[in-house]
C-alpha positions in Angstrom: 34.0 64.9 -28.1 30.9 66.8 -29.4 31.5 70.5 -28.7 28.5 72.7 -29.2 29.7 76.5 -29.4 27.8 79.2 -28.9 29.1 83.2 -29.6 26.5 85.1 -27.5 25.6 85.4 -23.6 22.1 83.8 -23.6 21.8 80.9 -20.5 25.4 81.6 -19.1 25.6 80.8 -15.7 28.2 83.6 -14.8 28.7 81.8 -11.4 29.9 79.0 -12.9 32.2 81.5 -15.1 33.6 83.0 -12.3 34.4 79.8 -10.7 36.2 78.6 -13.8 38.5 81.8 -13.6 39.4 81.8 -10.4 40.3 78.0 -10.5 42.2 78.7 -13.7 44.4 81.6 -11.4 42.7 84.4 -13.7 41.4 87.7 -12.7 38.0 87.0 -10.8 35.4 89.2 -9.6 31.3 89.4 -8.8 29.8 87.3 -11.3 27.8 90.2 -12.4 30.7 92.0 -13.3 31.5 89.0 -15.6 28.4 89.2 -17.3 29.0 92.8 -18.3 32.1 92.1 -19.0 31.2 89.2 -21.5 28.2 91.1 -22.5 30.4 94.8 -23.3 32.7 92.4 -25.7 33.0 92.3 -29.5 33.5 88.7 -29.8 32.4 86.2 -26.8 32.6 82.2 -27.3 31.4 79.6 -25.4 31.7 76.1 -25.9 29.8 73.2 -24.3 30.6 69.3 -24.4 26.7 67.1 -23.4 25.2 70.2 -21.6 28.5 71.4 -19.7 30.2 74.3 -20.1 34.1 73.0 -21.2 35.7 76.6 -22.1 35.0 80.4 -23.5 36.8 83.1 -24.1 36.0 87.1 -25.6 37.8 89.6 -27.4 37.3 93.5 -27.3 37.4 95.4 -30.4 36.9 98.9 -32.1 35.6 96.8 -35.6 38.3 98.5 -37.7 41.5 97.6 -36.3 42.1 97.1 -32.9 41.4 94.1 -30.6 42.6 92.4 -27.8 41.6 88.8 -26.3 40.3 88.0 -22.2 39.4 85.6 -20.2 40.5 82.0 -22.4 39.9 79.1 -20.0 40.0 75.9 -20.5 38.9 73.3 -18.1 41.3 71.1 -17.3 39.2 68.0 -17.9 39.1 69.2 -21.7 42.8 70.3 -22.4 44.6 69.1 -25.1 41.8 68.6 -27.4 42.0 70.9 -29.6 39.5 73.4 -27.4 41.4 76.7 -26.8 42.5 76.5 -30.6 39.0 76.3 -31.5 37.8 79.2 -29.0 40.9 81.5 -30.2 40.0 80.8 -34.0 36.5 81.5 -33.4 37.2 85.0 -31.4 40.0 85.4 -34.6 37.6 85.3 -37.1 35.2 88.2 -35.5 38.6 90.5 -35.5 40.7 88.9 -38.2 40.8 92.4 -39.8 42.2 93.7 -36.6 46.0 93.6 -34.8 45.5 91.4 -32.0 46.9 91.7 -28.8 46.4 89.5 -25.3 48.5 88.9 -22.3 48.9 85.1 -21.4 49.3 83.6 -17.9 52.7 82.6 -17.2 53.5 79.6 -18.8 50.8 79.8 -21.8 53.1 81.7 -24.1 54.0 78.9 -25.7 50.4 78.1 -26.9 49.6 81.6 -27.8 52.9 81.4 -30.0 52.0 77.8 -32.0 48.8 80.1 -33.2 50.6 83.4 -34.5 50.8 85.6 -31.9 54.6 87.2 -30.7 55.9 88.4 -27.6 55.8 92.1 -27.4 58.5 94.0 -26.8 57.0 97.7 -25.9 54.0 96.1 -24.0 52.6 97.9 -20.8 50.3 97.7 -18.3 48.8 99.5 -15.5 47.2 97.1 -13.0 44.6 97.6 -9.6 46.9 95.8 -8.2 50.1 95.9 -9.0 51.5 93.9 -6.1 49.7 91.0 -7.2 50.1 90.7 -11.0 53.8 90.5 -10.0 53.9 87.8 -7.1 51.6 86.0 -10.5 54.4 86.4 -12.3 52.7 88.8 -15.1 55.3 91.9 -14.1 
């Protein structure tokens, strides 16, 4: 595979990124609210195999020493590859002089822990909706 990786927001169809979170049982919204999203971020990377878009992923960050990581997918057509090391390495190196922190979909912890990351012990949140996150399994 020939991955072509881009780390700004120029020609993303925000449709299609939509599309891909809502089939990956992510948060989803308006695909506007995507783009601001993605375009609001510290870190954003895309990454493209012959023209298609195959993943992406963003972190937040205050630049000093804070930062937490949204929104990995991965299609499923280009798991196990290598991909969502690549896009988490990528967002790593924007931030790597920051404490990172993300929360994975059930199931993904194991991923997030081959790369470094540890479960939390004092981690909260305070979802929309609530209801939800925990029928997701994510409280």
């Amino acid at each position: 595979m020939d991955f072509r990786i881009q780390e700004n927001c120029e020609g993303i169809d925000w449709l299609q990124v939509r599309e891909y979170l809502k089939d990956a049982g992510m948060g989803y919204y308006e695909a506007h609210l995507h783009e601001k999203a993605f375009r609001s971020s510290y870190a954003v990377v895309f990454v493209f195999n012959a023209g298609k878009l195959a993943g992406f992923g963003r972190a937040i960050s205050d630049g000093a020493y804070q930062a937490a990581i949204y929104d990995v997918v991965v299609l499923p057509e280009f798991r196990d590859r290598g991909l969502g090391r690549l896009i988490i390495s990528h967002i790593i190196e924007k931030v790597e002089s920051c404490n990172i922190i993300l929360y994975a979909s059930p199931g993904k912890e194991g991923f997030y822990s081959k790369l470094g990351f540890s479960a939390m012990k004092t981690g909260m949140a305070r979802f929309l909706n609530p209801v939800k996150m925990k029928e997701k399994g994510m409280i």
